[in-house]
Residue frames as qw, qx, qy, qz and C-alpha x, y, z in Angstrom:
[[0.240, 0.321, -0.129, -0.907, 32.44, 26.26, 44.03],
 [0.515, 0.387, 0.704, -0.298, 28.93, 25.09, 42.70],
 [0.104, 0.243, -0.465, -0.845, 28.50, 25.40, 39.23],
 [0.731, 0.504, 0.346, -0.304, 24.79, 24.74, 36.68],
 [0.189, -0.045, 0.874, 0.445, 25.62, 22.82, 33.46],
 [0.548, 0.509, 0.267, -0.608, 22.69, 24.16, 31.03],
 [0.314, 0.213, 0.835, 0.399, 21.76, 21.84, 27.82],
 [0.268, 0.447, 0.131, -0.843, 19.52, 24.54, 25.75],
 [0.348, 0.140, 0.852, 0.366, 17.07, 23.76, 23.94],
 [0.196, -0.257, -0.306, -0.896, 14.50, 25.12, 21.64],
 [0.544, -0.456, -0.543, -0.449, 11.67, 23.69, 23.90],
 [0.807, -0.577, -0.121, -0.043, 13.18, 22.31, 26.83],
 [0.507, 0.711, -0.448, 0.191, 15.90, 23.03, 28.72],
 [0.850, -0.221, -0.431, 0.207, 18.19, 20.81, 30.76],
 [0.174, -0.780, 0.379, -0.467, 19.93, 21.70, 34.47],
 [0.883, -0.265, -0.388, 0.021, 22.04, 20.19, 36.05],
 [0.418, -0.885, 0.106, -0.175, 24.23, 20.80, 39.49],
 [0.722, 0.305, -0.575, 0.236, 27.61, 19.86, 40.62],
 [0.604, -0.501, -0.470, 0.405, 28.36, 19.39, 44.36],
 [0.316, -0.941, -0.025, 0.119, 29.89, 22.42, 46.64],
 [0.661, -0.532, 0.433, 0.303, 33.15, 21.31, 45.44],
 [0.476, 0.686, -0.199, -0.514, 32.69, 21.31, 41.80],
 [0.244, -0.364, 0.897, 0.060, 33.64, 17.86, 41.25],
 [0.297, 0.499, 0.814, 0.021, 30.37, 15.81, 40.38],
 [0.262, 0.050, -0.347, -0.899, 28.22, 16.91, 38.00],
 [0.133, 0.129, 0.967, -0.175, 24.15, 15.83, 38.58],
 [0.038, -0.416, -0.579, -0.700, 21.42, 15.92, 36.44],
 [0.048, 0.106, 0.526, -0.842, 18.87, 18.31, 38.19],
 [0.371, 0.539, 0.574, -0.492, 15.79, 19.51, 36.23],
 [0.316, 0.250, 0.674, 0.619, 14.21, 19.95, 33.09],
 [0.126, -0.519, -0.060, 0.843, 12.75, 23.65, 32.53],
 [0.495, 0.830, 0.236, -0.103, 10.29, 24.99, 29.58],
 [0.435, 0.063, 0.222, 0.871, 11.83, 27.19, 26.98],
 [0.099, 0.676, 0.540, 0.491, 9.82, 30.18, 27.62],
 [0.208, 0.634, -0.168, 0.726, 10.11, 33.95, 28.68],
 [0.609, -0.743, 0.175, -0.215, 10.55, 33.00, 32.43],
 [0.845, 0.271, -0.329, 0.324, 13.66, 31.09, 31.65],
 [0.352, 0.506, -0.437, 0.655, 16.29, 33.45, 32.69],
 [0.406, -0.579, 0.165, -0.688, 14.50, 34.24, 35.39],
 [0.955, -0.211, -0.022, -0.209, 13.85, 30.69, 36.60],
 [0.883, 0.023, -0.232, 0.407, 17.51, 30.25, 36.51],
 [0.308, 0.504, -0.488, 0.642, 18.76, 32.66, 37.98],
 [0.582, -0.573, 0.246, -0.522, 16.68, 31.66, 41.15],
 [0.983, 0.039, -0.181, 0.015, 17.92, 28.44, 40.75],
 [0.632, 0.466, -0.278, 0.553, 21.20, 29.97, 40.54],
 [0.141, -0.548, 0.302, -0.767, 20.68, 32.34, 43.67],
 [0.879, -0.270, 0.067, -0.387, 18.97, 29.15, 45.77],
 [0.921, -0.326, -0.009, 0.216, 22.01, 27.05, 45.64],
 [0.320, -0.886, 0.176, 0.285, 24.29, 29.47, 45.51],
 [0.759, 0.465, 0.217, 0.401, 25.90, 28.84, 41.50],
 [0.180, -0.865, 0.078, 0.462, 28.57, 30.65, 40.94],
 [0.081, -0.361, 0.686, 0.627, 30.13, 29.74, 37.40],
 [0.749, 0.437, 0.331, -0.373, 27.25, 28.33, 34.61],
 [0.198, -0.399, 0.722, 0.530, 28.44, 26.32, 32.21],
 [0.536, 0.518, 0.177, -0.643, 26.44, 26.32, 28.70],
 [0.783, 0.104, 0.553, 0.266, 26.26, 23.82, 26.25],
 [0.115, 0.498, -0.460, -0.726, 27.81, 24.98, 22.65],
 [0.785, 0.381, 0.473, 0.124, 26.17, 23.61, 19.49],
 [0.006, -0.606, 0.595, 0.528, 28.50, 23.21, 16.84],
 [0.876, 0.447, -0.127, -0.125, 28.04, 21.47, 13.60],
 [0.962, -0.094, 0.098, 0.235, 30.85, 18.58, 13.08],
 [0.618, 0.513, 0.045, 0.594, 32.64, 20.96, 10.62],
 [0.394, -0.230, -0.319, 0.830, 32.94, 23.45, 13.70],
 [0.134, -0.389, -0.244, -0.878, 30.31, 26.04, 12.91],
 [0.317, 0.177, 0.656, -0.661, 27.52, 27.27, 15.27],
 [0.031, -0.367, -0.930, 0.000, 24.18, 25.50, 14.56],
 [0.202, -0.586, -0.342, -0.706, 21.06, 27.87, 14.16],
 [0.450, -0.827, -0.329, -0.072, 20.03, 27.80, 17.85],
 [0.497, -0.146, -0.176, 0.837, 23.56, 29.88, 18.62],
 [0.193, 0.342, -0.249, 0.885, 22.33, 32.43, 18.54],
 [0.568, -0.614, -0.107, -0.537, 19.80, 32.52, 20.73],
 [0.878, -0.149, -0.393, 0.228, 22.27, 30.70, 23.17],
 [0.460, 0.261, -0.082, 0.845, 24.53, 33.11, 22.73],
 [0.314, -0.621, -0.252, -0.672, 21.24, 35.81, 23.59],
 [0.749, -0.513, -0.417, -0.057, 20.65, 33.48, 26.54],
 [0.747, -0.185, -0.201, 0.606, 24.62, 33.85, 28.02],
 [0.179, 0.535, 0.025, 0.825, 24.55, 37.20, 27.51],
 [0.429, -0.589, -0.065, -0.682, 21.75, 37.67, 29.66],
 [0.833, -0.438, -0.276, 0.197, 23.29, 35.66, 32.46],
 [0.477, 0.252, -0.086, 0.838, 26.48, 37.98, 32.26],
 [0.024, -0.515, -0.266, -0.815, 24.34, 40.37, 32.69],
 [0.653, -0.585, -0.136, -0.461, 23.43, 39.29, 35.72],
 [0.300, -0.786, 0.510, -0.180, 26.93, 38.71, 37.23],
 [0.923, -0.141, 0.359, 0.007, 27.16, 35.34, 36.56],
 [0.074, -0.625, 0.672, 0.391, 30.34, 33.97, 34.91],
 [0.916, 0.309, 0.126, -0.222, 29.34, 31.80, 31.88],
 [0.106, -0.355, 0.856, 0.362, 31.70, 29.14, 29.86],
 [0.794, 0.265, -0.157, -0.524, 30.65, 27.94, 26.91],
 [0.581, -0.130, 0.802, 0.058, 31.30, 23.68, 26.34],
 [0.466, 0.039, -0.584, -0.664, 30.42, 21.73, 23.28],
 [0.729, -0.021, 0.447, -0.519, 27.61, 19.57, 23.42],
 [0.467, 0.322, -0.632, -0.528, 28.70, 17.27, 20.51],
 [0.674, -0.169, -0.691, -0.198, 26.05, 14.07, 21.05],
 [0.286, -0.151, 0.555, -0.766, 25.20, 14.94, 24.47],
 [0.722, -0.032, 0.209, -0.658, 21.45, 14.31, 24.01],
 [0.787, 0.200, -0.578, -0.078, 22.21, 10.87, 21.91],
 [0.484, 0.126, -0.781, 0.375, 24.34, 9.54, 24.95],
 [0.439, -0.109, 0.400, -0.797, 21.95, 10.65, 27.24],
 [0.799, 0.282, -0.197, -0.494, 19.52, 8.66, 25.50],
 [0.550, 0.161, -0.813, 0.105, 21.83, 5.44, 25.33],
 [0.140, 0.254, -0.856, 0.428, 21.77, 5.35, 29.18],
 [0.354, 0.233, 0.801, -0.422, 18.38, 5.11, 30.10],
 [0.168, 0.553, 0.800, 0.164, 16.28, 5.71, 27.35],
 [0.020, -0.398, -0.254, -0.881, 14.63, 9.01, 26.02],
 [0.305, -0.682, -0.665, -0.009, 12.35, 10.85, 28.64],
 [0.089, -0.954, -0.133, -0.253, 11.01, 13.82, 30.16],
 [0.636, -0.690, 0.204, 0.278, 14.53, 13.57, 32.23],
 [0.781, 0.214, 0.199, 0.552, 17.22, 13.42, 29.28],
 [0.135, 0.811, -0.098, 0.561, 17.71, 17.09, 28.71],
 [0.479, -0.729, 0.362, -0.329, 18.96, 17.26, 32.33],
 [0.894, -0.007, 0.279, 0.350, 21.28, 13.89, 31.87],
 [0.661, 0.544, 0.119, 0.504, 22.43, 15.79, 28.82],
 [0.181, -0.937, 0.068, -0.292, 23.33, 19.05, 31.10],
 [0.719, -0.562, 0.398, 0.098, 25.20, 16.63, 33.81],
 [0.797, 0.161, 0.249, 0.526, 27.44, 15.13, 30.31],
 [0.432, 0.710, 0.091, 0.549, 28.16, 18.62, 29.64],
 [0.373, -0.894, 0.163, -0.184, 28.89, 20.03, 33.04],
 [0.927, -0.083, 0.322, 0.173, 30.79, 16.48, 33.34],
 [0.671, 0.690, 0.101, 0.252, 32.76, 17.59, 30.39],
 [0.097, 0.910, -0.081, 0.396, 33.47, 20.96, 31.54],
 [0.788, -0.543, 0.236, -0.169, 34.53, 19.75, 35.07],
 [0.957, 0.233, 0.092, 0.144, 37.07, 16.96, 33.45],
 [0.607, 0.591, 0.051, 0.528, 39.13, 19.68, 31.80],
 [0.069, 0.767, -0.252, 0.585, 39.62, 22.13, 34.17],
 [0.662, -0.559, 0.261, -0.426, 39.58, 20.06, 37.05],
 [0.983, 0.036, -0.166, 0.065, 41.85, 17.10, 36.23]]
């Protein structure tokens, strides 16, 4: 089963893919934040044939949601809405450890997707 690992951001968001088997997790693409989003994923989602999306959570350390929840939350909704099963993940230092491995660029948001899909994958798959 093929799953998308989304890393949401207020500008840019990361995608990334996991094999047919749901085993790997690989950074894929990096994606505006603007009102073709959903849309742009769910062709993504309907082009390799996703069938679970997993969605980064921001949480503050102390366990609270971060200001962009809700609009995350907005975002998952509207994937539901469109048949897709969503799971939320945290994302706690995603983009930072992205960043350690190669260096900040136009490609890290979509590193940071594959540590959260990577996550998700780990736990339910070990």
């Amino acid at each position: 089963m093929r799953l998308l690992g989304i890393d949401y951001g207020a500008r840019r968001v990361g995608l990334a893919l996991s094999d047919p088997a749901g085993i790997i997790a690989v950074p894929h693409s990096v994606l505006d934040n603007d009102r073709y989003l959903l849309t742009k994923v769910l062709k993504l989602c309907d082009a390799e044939e996703v069938e679970q999306v997993v969605l980064g959570e921001s949480l503050s350390f102390a366990g609270r949601p971060n200001p962009i929840m809700a609009k995350i939350t907005k975002f998952k909704e509207g994937l539901e809405g469109r048949g897709l099963k969503v799971w939320l993940e945290p994302e706690y230092l995603t983009t930072s450890e992205a960043n350690r491995e190669t260096g900040e660029d136009n490609f890290s948001d979509a590193r940071s997707a594959a540590l959260i899909l990577r996550s998700y994958l780990e736990k339910h798959h070990a």
